[in-house]
C-alpha positions as MATLAB code, in Angstrom:
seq = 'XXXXXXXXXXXXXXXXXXXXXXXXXXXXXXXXXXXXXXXXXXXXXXXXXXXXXXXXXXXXXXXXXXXXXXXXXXXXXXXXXXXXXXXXXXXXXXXXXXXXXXXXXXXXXXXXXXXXXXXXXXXXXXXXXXXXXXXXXXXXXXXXXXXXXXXXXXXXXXXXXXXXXXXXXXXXXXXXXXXXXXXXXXXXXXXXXXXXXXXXXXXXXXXXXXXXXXXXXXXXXXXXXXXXXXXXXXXXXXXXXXXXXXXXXXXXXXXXXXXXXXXXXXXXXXXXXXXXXXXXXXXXXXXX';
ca = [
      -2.294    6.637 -170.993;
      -0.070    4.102 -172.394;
       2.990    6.809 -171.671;
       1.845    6.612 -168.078;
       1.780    2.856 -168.105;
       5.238    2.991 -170.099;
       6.403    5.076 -167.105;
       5.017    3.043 -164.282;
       6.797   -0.124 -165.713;
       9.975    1.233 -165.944;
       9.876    2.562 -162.361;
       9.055   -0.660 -161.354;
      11.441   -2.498 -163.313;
      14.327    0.265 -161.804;
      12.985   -0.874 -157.956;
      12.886   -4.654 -159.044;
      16.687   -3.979 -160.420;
      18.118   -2.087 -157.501;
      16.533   -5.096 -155.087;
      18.017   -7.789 -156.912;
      21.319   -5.519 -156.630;
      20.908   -5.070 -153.236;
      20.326   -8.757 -152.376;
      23.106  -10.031 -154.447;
      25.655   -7.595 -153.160;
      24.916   -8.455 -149.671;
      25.287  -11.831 -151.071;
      28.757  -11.058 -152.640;
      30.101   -9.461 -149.188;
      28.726  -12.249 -147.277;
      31.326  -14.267 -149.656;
      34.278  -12.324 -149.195;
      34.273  -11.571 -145.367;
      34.679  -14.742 -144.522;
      38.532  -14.532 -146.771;
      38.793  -11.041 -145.684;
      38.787  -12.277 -141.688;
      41.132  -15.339 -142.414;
      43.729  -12.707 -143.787;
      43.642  -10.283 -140.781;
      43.896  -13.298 -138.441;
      46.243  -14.860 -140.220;
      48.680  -11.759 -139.076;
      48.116  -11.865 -135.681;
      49.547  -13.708 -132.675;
      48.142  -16.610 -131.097;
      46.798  -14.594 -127.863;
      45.638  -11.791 -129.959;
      43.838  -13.913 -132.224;
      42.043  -15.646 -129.166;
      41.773  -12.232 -127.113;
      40.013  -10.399 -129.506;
      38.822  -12.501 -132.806;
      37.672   -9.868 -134.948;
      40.041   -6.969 -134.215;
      42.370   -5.528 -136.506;
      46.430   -6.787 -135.672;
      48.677   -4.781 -133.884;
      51.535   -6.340 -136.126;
      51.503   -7.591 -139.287;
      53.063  -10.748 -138.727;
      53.296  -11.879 -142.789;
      56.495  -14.233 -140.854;
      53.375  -16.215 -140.548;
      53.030  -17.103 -144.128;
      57.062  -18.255 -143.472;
      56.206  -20.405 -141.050;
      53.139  -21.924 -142.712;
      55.798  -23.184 -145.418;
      58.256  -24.272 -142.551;
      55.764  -25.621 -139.995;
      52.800  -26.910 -141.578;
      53.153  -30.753 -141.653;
      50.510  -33.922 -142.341;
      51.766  -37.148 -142.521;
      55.326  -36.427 -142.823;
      54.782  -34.076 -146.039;
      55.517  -30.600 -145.929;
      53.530  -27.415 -147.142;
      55.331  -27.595 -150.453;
      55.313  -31.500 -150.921;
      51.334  -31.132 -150.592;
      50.862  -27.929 -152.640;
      52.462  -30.470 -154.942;
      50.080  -33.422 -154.309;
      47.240  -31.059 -155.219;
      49.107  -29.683 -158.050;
      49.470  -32.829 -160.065;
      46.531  -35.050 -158.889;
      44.142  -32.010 -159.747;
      45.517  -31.306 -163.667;
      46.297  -34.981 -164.525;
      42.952  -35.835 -163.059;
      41.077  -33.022 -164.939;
      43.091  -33.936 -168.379;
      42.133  -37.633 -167.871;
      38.677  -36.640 -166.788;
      37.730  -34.160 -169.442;
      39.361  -36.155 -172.634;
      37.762  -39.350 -171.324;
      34.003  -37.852 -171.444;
      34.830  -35.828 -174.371;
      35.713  -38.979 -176.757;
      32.246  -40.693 -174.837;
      30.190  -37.892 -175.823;
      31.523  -37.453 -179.114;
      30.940  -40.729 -180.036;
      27.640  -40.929 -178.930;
      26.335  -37.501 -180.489;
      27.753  -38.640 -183.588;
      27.586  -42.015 -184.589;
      24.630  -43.805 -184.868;
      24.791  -47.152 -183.536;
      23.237  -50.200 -181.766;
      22.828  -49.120 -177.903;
      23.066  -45.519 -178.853;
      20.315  -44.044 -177.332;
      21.223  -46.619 -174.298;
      24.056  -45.749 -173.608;
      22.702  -42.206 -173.204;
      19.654  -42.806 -170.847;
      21.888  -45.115 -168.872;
      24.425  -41.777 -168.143;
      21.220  -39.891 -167.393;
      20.572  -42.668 -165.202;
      23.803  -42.632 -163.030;
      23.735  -39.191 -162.191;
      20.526  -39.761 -159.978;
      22.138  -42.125 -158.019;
      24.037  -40.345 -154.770;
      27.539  -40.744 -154.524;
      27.110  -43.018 -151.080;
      25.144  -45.687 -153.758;
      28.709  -46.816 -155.634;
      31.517  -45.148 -152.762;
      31.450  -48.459 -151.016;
      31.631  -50.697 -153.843;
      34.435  -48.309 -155.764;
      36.564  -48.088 -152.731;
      36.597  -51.921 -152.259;
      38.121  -52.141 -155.878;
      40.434  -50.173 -155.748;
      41.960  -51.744 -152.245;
      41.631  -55.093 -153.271;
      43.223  -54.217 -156.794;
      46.024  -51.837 -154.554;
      46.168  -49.619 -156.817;
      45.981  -46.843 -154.602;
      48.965  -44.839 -155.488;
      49.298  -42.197 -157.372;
      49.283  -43.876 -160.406;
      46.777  -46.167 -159.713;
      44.406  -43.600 -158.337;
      43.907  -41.856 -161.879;
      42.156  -44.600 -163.008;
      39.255  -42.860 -160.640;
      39.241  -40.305 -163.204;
      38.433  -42.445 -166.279;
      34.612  -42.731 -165.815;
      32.830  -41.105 -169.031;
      29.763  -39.879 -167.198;
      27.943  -37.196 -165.391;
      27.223  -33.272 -165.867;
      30.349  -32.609 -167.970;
      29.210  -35.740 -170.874;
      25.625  -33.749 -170.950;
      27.483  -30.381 -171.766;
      29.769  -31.983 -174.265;
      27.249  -34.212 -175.753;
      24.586  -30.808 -176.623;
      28.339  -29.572 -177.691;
      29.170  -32.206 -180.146;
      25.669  -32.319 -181.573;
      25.542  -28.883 -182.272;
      28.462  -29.043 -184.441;
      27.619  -29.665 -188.317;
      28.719  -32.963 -189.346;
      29.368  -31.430 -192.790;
      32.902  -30.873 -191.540;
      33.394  -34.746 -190.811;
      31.439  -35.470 -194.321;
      34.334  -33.561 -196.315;
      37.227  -34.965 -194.795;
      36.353  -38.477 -194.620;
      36.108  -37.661 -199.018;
      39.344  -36.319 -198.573;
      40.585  -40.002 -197.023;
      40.252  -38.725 -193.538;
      39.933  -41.885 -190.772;
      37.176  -41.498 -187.689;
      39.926  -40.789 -185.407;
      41.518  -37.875 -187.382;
      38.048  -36.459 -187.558;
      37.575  -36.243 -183.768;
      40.809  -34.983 -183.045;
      41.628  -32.767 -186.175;
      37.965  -31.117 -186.842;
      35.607  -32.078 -183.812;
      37.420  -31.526 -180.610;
      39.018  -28.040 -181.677;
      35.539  -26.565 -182.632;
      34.277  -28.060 -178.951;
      37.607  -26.332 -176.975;
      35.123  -23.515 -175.112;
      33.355  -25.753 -173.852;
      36.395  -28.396 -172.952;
      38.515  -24.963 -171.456;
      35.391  -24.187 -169.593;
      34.673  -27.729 -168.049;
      38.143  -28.136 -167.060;
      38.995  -24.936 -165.183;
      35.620  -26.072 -163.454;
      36.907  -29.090 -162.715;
      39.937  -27.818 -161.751;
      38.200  -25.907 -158.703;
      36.732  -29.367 -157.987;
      39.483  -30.972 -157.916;
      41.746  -28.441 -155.662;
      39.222  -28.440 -153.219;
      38.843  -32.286 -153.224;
      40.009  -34.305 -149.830;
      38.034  -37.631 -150.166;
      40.148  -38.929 -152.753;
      43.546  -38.303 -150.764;
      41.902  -39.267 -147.403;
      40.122  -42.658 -148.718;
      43.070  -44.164 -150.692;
      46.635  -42.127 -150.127;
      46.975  -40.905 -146.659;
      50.401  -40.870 -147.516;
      50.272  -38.471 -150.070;
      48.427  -35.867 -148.895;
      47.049  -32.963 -150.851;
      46.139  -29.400 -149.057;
      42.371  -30.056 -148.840;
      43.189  -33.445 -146.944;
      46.097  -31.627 -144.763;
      43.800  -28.714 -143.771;
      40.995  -31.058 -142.712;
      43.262  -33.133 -140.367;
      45.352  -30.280 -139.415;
      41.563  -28.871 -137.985;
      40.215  -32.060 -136.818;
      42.897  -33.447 -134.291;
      43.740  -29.649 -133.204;
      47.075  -29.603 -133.612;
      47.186  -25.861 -133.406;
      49.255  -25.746 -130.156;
      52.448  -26.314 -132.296;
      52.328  -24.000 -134.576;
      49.396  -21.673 -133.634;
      46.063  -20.626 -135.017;
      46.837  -17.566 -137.007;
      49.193  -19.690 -139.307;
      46.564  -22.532 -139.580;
      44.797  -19.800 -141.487;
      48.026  -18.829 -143.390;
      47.973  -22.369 -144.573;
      44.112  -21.883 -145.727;
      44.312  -18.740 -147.291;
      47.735  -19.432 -149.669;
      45.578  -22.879 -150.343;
      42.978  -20.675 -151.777;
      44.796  -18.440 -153.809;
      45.767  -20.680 -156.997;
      42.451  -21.842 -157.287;
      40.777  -18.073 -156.769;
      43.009  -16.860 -159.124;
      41.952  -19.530 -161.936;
      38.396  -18.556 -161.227;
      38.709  -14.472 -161.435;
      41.028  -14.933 -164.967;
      38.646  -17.225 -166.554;
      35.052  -16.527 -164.759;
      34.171  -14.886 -167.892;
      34.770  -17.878 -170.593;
      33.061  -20.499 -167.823;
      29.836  -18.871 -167.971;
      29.435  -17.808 -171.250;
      31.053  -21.322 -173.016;
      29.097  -24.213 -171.018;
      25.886  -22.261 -170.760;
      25.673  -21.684 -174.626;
      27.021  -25.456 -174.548;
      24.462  -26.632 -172.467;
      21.446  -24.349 -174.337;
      22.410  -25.912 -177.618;
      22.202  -29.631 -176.835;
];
C-alpha cells in the first residue's frame, strides 16, 4: 500500500514537473522571439520589411548595423556619443547608488543609536509611495538648482533608500560583529571597520545589486529625457527616434539595428552573471 501511494506521488510530482516545464518554456520562447524577429528584420530592406514582416531576408544586409553607427542621430549626438551617455551615466550612477545605500544600511544594522529603528520604518515607508508622489517635487529641484548636467544629475543617485538598503541591511546584520569587536582592540577606527572588514564580507550581495542596477540603469530614459535632452543616452534616443517617426531617413530595418546592438551590452551582463544575481541577493534577502 504505501509503495503504491509512494508510486502515485511520484507520478504526479513527474506530471506537475513536466507542466511547470512546459509553461515556463513557452514562457522563455515567448521572451526570445520578440529579439529573434528584431534581428531578421534588422537585415532586410525597407520594402521587404514592410512587404512581408515576418519573412526570412533575401539578403543579409549586416551594412545595416554600419549605417546604424553612421545614421542614427538624436539631438545632434551620434550612435557612439550616446552608447557613451549610457555608458557612463549607468556605472557612475550604479557606483554612487550602491556605495551610498551600502554605508546607510551598514550603519543602521550596526550601530545602535537614537532614531535607529526610525530611520528604518521611515525607508520602509518611502518605498510605498509611487514614484509620481516625489517626480514633481524632485524635478523642480533640480531645475531651479540647474544642476542638470551631467555632473549635477548624479546627485539623483545619492538617495540611501529603497529595495537595494533592505537587501544590504538583512546583509550587514547577518554578518558577526565579532569581526568589528577585534579590530576596534587592535586600534581599528569605525570607518576602517566598514571598509576593511564589513563591506568585503557584503561584496555578493553589492556585485549582485549592482549588475541589477546596471540593467536598470541601461534601460533608463526618464532621467535623460526629464533633465539632459542634450545628452542623450540610447534608451532616450530609441524612444524619440520611435515617437516622431523619423524612419523615412534612414529606414525601419536599421531602427531595429539601433535596438538590438542597444541590447547586447546589457544581455550580455545578465547571461555572465545571472548565476551570482540570484543566488547572492536571495540568500541576502533570506538572512535579514
Amino acid at each position: 500500500m504505501e509503495k503504491s501511494e509512494k508510486r502515485m506521488r511520484s507520478r504526479s510530482e513527474k506530471i506537475v514537473l513536466a507542466v511547470v516545464f512546459v509553461v515556463f518554456m513557452i514562457y522563455a520562447v515567448s521572451l526570445f522571439v520578440p529579439f529573434l524577429w528584431a534581428f531578421i528584420s534588422s537585415l532586410k530592406t525597407d520594402d521587404e520589411y514592410f512587404e512581408k514582416v515576418f519573412a526570412w531576408p533575401k539578403q543579409w544586409l549586416f551594412g545595416n548595423y554600419i549605417k546604424a553607427f553612421k545614421e542614427f542621430e538624436v539631438n545632434g549626438t551620434t550612435f557612439l556619443g550616446m552608447f557613451g551617455n549610457s555608458l557612463w551615466l549607468t556605472v557612475a550612477g550604479t557606483f554612487i547608488s550602491i556605495m551610498v545605500t551600502s554605508m546607510t544600511a551598514y550603519t543602521i544594522a550596526k550601530y545602535d543609536f537614537k532614531g535607529n529603528k526610525f530611520i528604518y520604518r521611515l525607508a520602509i515607508f518611502i518605498m510605498v509611495i509611487p514614484i509620481v508622489g516625489n517626480l514633481p517635487a524632485q524635478y523642480k529641484l533640480i531645475t531651479t538648482l540647474n544642476i542638470n548636467n551631467p555632473i549635477g544629475i548624479l546627485l539623483l543617485y545619492t538617495g540611501g533608500f529603497g529595495m537595494n538598503f533592505i537587501i544590504l541591511h538583512g546583509t550587514y546584520r547577518s554578518i558577526s560583529w565579532n569581526y568589528a569587536e577585534a579590530a576596534f582592540i587592535d586600534g581599528a577606527t569605525n570607518f576602517r571597520v566598514m571598509y576593511q572588514i564589513m563591506i568585503p564580507q557584503a561584496v555578493p550581495a553589492i556585485a549582485s545589486l549592482m549588475i541589477l542596477n546596471l540593467i536598470g540603469g541601461w534601460n533608463n530614459y526618464s532621467t535623460s529625457m526629464l533633465y539632459m535632452k542634450s545628452y542623450p543616452n540610447l534608451a532616450l534616443a530609441i524612444y524619440l527616434f520611435d515617437k516622431e517617426s523619423q524612419f523615412a531617413e534612414t529606414g525601419t530595418p536599421v531602427y531595429l539595428a539601433v535596438i538590438v546592438l542597444s541590447i547586447l551590452p546589457i544581455l550580455a551582463v545578465f547571461i555572465t552573471c545571472q548565476k551570482m544575481i540570484m543566488t547572492n541577493v536571495t540568500a541576502g534577502g533570506l538572512k535579514g
